[in-house]
N, C-alpha and C positions, 0 to 999 in steps of 0.2 A: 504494500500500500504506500500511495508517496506521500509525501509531507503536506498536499495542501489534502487529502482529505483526511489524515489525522488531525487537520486544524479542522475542517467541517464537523469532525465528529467526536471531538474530546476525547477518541480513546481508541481500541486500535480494533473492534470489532462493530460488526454489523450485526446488528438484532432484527434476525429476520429479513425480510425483502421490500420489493417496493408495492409489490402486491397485498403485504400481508404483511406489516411490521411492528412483528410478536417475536419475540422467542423465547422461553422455561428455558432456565439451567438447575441440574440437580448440583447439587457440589458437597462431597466427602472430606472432612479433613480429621484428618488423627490429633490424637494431645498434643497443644501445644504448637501449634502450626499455626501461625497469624493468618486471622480470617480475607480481612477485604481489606487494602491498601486503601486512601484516601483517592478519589477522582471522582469524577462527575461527567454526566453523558446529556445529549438532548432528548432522550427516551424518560417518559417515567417508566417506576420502577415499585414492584409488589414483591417486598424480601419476607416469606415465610421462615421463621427456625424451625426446624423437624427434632431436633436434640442441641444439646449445649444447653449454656447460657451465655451472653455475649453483652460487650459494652457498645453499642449501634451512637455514631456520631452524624448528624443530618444539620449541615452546618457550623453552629456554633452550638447546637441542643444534642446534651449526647445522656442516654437513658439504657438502662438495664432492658436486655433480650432475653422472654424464656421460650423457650419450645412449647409450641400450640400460637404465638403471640407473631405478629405482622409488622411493617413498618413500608407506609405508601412514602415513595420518594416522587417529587416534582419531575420536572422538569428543568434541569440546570444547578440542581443541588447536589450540592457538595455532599458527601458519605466517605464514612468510613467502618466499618466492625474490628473490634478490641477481644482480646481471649480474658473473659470475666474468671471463669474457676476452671480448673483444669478437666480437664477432658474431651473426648471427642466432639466434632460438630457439621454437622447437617443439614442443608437450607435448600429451597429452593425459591431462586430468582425468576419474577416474569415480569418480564421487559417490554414496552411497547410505548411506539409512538401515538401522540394524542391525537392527530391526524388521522388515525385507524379510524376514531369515535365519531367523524365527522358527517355531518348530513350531506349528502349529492347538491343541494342546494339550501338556502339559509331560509330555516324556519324555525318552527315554536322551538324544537329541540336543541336546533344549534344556538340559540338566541339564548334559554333559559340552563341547559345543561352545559353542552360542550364548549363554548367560548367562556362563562365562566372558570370551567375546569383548566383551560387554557393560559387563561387568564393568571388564574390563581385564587383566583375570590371563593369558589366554594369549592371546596376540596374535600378528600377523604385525611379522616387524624392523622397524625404520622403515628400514632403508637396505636397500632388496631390489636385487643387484649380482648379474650374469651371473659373476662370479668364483668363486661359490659354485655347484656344480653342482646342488642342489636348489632354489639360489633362483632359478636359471634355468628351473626348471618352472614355479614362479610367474609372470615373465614372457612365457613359453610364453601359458599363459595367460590373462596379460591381453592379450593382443596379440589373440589370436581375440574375447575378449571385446569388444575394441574393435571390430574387422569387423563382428561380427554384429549391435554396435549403430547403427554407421556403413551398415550394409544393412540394419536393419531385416527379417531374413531371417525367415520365420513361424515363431513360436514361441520369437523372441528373449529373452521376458523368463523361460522355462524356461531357454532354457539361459545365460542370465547368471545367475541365480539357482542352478541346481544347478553349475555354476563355480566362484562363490563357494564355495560348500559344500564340494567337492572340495579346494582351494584351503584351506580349515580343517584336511580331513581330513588333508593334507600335515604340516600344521604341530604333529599331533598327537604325531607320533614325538619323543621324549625329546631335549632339549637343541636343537629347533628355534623350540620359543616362543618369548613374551619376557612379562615380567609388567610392565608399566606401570601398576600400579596404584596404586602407593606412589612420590614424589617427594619430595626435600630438603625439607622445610619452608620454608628460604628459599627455593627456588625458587619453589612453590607459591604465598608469597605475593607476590615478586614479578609472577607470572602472574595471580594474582587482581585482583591493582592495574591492572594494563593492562588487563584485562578489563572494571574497572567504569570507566575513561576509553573506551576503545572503542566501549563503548554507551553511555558519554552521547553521544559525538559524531553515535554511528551515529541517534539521537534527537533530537539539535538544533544536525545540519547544516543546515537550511535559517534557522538563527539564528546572531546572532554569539556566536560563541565565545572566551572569554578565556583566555591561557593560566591567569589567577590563579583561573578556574572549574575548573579540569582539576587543577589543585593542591591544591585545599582537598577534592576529592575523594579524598585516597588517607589522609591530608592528608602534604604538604610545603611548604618552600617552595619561590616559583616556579623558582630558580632550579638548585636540587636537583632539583623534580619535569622539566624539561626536560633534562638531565642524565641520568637516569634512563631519559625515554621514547626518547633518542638510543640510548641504549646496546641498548634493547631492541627499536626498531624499525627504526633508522637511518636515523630522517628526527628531524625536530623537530616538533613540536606542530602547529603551521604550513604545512608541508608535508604532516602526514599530512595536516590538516582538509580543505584545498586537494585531494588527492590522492583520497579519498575524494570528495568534492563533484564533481570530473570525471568519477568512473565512475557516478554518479548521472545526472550531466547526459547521458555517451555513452548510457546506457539511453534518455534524453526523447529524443534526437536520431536513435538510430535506431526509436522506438516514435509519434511524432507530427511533425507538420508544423507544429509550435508555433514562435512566431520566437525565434532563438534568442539575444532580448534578455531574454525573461517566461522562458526555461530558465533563463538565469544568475538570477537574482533569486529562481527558484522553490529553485537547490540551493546558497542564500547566498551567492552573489557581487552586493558592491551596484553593483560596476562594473564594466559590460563589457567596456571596452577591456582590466582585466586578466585577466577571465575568459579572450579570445578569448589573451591572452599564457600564461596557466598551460595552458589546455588544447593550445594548439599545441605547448608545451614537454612536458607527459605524453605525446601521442596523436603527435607529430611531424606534425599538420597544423589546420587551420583547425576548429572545428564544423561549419563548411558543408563542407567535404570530406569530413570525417568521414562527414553525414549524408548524402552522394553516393555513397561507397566502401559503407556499408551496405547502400543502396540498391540498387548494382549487385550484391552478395554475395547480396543475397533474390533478384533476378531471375535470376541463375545459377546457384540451388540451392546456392551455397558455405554451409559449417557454421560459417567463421570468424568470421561478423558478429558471431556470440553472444557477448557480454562472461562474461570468467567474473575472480571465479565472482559 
């Protein structure tokens, strides 16, 4: 993918097509494997936990994750997931543009549901919890939604799509919205500062990166600007570039049979031996394992292989 449509789309995958832009990810991680790196996509976003429990960051709002419990992400928000208490964890992501929801032409429902949704003015909570018994219909819900994308059953993408819909119509009754349209000032410019480091990164990871380049971008100084991207991402500069650069490389490793001396080189690492060290330390094994366990995941039809997001 080249660089100006990683700047169209915040991130380095396509959810779904232009026909039909959805796509479920299920995603397995063992003890102690850091969930979801900080970025942000133009897709909303419906993160079910299936097990764990997890620190979820949506912005500058960062709240406890249990299993059974949802978190609706915007359009153009910032997220991150934290490893709360140890142990394995299990989610499944459905992604989709709002575009999908849209009328053929502009009427009661684009006017009263989907442009607000758009908008941001009436939205679904960001912490959708079985405690509340109509936000239990929600995940009612999304749980079918997941089946029938998981089975591919015919006529899936009607009834994921009039789902959704339903899933609005809920949220319409009075004092179940939420208006996210309007954010603290500083929050917002904090978010916007991370956003233009993000994408330079997400642009010239395959080059070296200084933290005094990532500085002079917001501008601060260096030592302020790392300070700053700790507190908002909770890695350092370093760690995220690093962090990033590995889910690039797991993409090459399980998409070609390239050696995986020209991967490291191709997603900026200029030395191996650390590459094969930071990715065994993210992935908890080898690249060559990695691109083994892939391997066996395509030939056993598992959905896990898929990096998301």
């Amino acid at each position: 993918m080249d660089r100006t449509s990683q700047r169209l789309l915040k991130e380095d995958r396509v959810h779904g097509d232009v026909m039909f832009p959805l796509a479920a990810y299920w995603i397995e991680l063992p003890a102690g494997t850091h969930v979801l790196d900080t970025h942000w996509h133009e897709e909303a976003e419906f993160f079910m936990l299936l097990e764990g429990e997890i620190l979820f960051q949506v912005d500058t709002d960062y709240f406890p994750l249990r299993a059974g419990e949802a978190v609706f992400i915007e359009s153009g928000d910032i997220h991150a997931a934290y490893v709360l208490k140890e142990g394995p964890c299990r989610f499944c992501a459905l992604v989709f543009h709002p575009d999908l929801l849209a009328s053929a032409q502009y009427d009661t429902i684009q006017q009263n549901v989907i442009l607000p949704l758009q908008e941001k003015r009436q939205s679904f909570p960001r912490h959708i919890t079985p405690a509340v018994p109509w936000q239990q219909e929600l995940l009612n819900h999304l749980e079918r939604m997941m089946e029938a994308y998981a089975n591919k059953m015919p006529g899936f993408e009607a009834f994921m799509k009039g789902t959704l819909l339903i899933m609005l119509s809920q949220i319409a009754t009075p004092d179940r919205s939420v208006n996210h349209s309007q954010s603290e000032s500083a929050d917002t410019t904090k978010i916007n500062r991370l956003k233009k480091v993000i994408l330079y990164i997400q642009d010239n990871y395959q080059e070296p990166i200084r933290t005094r380049d990532l500085s002079e971008l917001i501008p601060m100084s260096e030592g302020q600007f790392c300070r700053f991207f700790k507190a908002m991402t909770r890695k350092t500069p370093v760690d995220y570039i690093n962090s990033y650069r590995i889910r690039q490389a797991a993409d090459l490793l399980q998409q070609s049979e390239r050696k995986i001396s020209d991967i490291a080189l191709e997603v900026g690492f200029d030395n191996v031996s650390y590459f094969i060290k930071v990715f065994r330390k993210a992935m908890k094994c080898s690249p060559s394992e990695f691109r083994k366990g892939a391997a066996l995941g395509a030939m056993q039809g598992a959905g896990q292989g898929q990096l998301y997001p």
